[in-house]
C-alpha positions as MATLAB code, in Angstrom:
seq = 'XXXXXXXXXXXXXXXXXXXXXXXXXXXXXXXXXXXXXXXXXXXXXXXXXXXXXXXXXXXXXXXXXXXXXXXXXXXXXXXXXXXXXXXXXXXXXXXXXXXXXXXXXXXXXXXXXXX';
ca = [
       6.329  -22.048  -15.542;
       3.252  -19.743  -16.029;
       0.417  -20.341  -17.954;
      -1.358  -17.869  -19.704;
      -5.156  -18.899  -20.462;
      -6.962  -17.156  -23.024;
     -11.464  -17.210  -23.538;
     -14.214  -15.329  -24.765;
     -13.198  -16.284  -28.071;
     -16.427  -16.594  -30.671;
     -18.597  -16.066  -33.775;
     -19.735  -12.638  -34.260;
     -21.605  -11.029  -37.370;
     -20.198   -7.946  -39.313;
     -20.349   -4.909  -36.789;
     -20.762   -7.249  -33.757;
     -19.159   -7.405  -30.367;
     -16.943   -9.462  -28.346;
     -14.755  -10.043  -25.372;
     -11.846  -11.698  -24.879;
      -9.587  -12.368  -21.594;
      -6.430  -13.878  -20.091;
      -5.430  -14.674  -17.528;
      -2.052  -15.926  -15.923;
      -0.636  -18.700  -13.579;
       1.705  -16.501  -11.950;
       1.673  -14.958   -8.242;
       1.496  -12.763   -6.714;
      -0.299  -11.089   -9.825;
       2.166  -10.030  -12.160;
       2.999   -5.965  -12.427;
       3.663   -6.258  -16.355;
       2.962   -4.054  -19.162;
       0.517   -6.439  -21.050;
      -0.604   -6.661  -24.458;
      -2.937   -8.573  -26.567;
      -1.519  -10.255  -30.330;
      -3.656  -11.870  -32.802;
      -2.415  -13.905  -35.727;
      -4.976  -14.096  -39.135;
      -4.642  -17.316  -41.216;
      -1.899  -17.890  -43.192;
       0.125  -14.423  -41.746;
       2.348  -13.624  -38.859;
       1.025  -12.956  -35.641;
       0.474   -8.970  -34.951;
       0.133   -6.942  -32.184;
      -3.384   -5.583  -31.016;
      -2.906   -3.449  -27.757;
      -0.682   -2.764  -24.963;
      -1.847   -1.967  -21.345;
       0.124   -0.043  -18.409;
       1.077   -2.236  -15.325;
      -1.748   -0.067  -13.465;
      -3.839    0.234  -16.524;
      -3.471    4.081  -16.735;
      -1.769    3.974  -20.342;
      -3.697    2.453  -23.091;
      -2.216    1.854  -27.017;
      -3.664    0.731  -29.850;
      -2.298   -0.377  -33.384;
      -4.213    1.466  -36.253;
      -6.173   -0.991  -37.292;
      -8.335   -1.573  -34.367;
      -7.902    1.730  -32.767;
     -11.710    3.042  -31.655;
     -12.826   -0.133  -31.936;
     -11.297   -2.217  -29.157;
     -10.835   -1.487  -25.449;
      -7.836   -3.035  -23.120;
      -8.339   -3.343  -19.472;
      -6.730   -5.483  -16.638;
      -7.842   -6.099  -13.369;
      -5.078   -6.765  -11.286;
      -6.454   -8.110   -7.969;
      -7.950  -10.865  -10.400;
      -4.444  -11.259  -12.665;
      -6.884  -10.792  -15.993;
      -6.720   -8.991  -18.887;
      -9.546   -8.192  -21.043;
     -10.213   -6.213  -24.862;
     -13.523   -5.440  -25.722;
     -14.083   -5.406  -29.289;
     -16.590   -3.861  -30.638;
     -17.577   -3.051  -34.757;
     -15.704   -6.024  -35.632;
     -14.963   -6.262  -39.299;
     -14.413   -9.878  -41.272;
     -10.410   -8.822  -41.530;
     -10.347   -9.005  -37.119;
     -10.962  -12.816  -37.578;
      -7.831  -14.545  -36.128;
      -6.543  -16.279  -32.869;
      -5.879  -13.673  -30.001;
      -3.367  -14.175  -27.400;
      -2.350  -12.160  -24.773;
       1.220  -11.822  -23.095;
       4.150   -9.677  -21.765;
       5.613   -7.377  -23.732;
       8.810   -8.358  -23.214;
      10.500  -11.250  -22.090;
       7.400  -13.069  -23.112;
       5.757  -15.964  -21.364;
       5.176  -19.151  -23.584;
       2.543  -18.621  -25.892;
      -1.081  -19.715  -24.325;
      -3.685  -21.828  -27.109;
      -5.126  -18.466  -27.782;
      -9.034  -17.828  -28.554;
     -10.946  -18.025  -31.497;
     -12.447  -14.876  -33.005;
     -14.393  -15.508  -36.632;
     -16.349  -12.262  -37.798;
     -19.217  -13.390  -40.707;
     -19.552  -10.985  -43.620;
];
């Protein structure tokens, strides 16, 4: 069964940075689409980004669009978002997975962003 791991995860201030990554169990390294989720307290978990299987084609949803960067690195079966001008309402637990037929559901990582 793979396992998908997810870090980076922190405490940032208003207009700070972070970076998360996954990465999975599975070999060879897997030639998915990939996407990053998040779910906020008390709401339904939400999707983020979505990344190519050779990282070419990048989508964001509006909310976060400008702001955050998706990337993979595929000879190291990781994927990474960048986050940048994080706002108090981007605090949540981020998770990363397939885009279909989804793996089961890592712990996540921890993102809080002070006011």
């Amino acid at each position: 069964q793979v396992q998908v791991t997810e870090s980076g995860g922190g405490l940032a201030q208003t207009a700070g940075s972070l970076r998360v990554s996954c990465a999975a169990s599975e070999r060879p390294p897997p030639s998915y689409n990939m996407a990053w989720f998040r779910r906020a307290p008390g709401q339904e978990r939400e999707f983020v980004a979505v990344i190519s299987r050779s990282g070419g084609i990048t989508y964001y949803a509006d909310s976060v669009k400008g702001r955050f960067t998706i990337s993979r690195d595929n000879a190291k079966n990781t994927v990474t978002l960048q986050m940048n001008s994080l706002q108090p309402a981007d605090t949540a637990v981020y998770y990363c997975n397939k885009v279909s037929n989804l793996w089961p559901w890592g712990q996540g990582t921890q993102v809080t962003v002070s006011s």
